[in-house]
Backbone as a ProteinNet text record, in pm:
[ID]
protein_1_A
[PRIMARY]
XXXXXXXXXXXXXXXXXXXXXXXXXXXXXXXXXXXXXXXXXXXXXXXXXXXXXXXXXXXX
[TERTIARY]
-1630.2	-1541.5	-1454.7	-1328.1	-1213.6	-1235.1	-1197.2	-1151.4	-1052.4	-1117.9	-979.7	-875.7	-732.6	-642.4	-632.6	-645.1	-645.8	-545.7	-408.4	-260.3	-223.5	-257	-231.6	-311.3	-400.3	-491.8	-434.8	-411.9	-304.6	-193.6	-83.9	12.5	-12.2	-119.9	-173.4	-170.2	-211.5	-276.8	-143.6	-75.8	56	116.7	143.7	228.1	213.3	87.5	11.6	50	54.5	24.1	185.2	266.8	394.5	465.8	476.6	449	389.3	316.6	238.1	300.9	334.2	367.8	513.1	651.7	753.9	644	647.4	534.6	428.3	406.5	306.9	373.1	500.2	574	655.1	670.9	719.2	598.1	482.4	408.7	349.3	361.3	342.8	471.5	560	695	712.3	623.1	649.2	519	587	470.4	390.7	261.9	187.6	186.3	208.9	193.6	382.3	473.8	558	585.4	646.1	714.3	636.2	495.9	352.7	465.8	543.6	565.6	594.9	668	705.7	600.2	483.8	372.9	327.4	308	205.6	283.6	425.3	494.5	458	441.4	455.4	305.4	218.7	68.5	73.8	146.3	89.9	171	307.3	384.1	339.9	255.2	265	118.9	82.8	-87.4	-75.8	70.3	105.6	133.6	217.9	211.3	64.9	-37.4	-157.5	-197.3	-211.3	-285.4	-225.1	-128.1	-64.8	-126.2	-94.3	-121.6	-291.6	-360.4	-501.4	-541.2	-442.7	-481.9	-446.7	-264.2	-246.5	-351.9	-383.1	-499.9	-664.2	-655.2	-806.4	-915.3	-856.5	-983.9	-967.5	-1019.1	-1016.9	-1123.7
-1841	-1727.3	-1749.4	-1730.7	-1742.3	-1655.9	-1636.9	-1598.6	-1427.1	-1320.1	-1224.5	-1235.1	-1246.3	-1220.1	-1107.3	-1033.1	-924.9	-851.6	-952.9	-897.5	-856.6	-927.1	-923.9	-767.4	-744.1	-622.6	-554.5	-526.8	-411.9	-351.9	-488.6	-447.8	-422.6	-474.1	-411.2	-289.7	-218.9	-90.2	22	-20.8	32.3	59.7	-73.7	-99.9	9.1	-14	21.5	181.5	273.8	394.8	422.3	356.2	428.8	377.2	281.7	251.7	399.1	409.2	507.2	624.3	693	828.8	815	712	812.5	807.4	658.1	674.6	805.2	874.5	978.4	1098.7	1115.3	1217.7	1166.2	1075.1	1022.3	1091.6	1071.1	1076.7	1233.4	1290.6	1434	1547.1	1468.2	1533.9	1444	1378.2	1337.7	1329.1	1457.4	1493	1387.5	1411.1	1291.4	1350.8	1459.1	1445.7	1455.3	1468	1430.9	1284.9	1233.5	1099.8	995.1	943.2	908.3	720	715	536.7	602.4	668.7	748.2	726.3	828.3	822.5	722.3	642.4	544.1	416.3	431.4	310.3	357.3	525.1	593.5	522.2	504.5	501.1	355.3	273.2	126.1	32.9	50.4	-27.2	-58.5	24.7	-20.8	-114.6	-145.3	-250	-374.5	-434	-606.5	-632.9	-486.2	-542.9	-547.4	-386.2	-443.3	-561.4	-606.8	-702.2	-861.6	-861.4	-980.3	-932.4	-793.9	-817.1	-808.1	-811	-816.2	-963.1	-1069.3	-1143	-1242.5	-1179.1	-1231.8	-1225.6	-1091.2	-1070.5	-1154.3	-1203.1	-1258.7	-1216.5	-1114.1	-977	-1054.9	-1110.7	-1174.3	-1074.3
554.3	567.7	691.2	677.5	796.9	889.1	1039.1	1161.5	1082.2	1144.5	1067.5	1231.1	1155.5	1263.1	1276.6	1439.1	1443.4	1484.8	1495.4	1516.2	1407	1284.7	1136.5	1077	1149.7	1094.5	1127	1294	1362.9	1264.1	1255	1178.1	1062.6	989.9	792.5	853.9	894.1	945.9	939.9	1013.9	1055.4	936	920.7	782	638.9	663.5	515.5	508.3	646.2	684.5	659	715.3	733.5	557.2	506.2	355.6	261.9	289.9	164	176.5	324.9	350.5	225.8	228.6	127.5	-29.8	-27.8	-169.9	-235.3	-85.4	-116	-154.6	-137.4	-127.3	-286.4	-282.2	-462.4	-598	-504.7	-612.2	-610.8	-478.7	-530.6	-583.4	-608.5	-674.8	-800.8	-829.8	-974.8	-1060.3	-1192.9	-1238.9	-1334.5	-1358.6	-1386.8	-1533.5	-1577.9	-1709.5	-1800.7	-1716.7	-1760.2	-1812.2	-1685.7	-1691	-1638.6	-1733.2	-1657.9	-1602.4	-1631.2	-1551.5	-1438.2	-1393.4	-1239	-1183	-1229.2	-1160.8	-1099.2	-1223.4	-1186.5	-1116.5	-1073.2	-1001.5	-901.6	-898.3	-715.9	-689.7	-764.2	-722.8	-652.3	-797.8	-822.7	-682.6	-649.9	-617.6	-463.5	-377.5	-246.1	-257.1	-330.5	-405	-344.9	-388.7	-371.2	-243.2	-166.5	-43.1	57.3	39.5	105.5	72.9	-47	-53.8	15.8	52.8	129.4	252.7	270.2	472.5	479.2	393.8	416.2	407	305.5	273.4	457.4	496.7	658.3	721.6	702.9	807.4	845.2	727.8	717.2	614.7	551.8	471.8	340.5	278.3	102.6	33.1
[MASK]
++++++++++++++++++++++++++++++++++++++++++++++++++++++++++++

């Protein structure tokens, strides 16, 4: 198992937090039983980026 970088965690952290907040606000103004792809882009789309800065970070 690798070394976690912990500059890389800092910024996942950050990142991840200030990322989700418009996303969170997408997804509580778009209704889930209307227009369910809305939804589920508001849910799905910020996924690919944690998973890069976890992967920077060291976390697999």
């Amino acid at each position: 198992m690798g070394k976690m970088n912990v500059n890389w965690f800092i910024i996942g952290l950050i990142v991840t937090f200030f990322v989700n907040i418009p996303f969170g606000f997408w997804r509580a103004h778009a209704k889930r039983t209307g227009n369910r792809l809305e939804w589920a882009l508001a849910v799905h789309l910020p996924v690919p980026l944690v998973v890069v800065l976890r992967h920077l970070a060291g976390l697999r």
